[in-house]
C-alpha positions as a printed Julia matrix, in Angstrom:
134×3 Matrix{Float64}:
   0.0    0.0    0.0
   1.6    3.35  -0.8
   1.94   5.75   1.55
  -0.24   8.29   0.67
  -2.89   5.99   0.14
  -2.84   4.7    3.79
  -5.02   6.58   6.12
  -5.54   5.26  10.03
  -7.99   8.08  10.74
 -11.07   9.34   9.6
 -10.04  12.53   7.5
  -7.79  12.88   4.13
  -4.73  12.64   4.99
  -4.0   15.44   2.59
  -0.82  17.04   1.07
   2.86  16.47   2.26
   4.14  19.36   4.54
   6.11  22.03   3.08
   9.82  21.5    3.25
  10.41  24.17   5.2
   8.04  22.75   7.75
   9.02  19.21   7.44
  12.54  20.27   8.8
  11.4   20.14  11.88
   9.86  16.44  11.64
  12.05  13.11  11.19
  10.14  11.73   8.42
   7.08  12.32   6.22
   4.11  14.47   7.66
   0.9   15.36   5.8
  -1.77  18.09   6.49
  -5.57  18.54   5.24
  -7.39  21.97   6.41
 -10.65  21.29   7.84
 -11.9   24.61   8.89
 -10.63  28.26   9.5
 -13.56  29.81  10.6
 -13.64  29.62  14.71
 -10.15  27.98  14.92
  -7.84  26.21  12.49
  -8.7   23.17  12.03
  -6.62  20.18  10.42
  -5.66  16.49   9.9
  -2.19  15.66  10.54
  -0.84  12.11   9.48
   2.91  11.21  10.32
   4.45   8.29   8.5
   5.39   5.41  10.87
   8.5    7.21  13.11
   7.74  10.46  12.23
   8.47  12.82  15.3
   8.18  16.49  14.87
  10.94  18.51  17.78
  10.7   20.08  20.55
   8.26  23.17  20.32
   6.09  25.98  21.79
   2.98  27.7   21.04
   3.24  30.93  22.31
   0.09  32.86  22.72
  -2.45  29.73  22.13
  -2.27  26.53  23.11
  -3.55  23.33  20.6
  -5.72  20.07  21.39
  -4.99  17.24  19.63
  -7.75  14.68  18.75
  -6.37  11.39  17.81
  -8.4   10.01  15.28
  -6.01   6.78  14.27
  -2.37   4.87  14.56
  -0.24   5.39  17.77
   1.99   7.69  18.69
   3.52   9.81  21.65
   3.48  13.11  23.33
   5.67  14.02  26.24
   6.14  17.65  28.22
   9.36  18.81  28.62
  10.52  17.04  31.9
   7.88  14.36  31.95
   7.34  10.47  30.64
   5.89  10.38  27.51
   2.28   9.37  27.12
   1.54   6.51  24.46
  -1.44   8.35  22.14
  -4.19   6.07  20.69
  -7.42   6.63  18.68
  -9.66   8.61  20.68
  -7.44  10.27  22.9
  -7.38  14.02  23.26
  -4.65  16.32  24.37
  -5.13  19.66  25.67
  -1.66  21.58  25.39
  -1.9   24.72  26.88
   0.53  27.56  25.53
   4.06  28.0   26.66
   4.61  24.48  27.18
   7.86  23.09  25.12
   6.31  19.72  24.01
   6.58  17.58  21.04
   4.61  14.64  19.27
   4.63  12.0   16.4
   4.14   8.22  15.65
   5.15   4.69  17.39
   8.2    3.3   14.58
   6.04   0.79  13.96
   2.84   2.96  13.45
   0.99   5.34  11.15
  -0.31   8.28  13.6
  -3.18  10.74  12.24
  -4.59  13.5   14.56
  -6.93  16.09  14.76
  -5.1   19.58  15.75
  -7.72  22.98  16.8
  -5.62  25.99  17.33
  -7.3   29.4   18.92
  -7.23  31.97  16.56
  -4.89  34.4   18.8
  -3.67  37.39  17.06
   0.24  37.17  17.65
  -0.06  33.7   18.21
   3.42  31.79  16.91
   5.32  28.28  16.99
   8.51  28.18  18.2
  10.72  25.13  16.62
  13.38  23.68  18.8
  15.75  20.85  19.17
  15.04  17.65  17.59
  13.93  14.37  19.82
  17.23  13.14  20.88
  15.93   9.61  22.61
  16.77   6.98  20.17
  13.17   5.12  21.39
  11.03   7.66  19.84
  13.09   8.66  16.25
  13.77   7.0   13.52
């Protein structure tokens, strides 16, 4: 099955990030817009391994909604939580965090921003533990 044909949630999977977004992933991510009219909206889907880094919303937080696959999300300082379908992640803003999918896993997620005026993403360092990355 190719990989742009597999889909373990319940949206399209959509197009492939832009490359100067996917920088700051370890492997392939894809996004589908869903809505921009109270919040932004989308579908993210991570290829099997795909982690993004270490990041912060600054101004407005994000809620996740997994919709399909596994995957992680730890808080800087804390274990990592295992994700599954169903799950829902409130990440409030200002907290350096990071996501993405079990190796072994395709990972697709709801994500709702706030629409914040001034509200930006701060990209840090990449996932270092060897568990979590390709």
């Amino acid at each position: 099955m190719s990989e742009t044909n597999f889909n373990p949630g319940i949206f399209p999977v959509g197009k492939l990030f832009p490359e100067e977004s996917l920088q700051y992933f370890t492997g392939k991510a894809y996004s589908s817009t869903l809505s921009k009219e109270n919040a932004a909206i989308s579908n993210t889907t991570l290829e099997p391994g795909c982690v993004n880094n270490w990041h912060i919303h600054h101004k407005a937080g994000q809620t996740l909604l997994v919709t399909g696959g596994t995957g992680w999300y730890q808080v800087w300082g804390e274990a990592p939580r295992e994700l599954h379908a169903g799950d829902v992640v409130d990440i409030p803003p200002e907290v350096k965090h990071w996501h993405g999918a079990k190796k072994d896993s395709w990972f697709s997620y709801v994500v709702v921003k706030p629409l914040v005026d001034g509200a930006t993403n701060e990209w840090l360092e990449p996932v270092s533990d060897p568990a979590f990355v390709k």
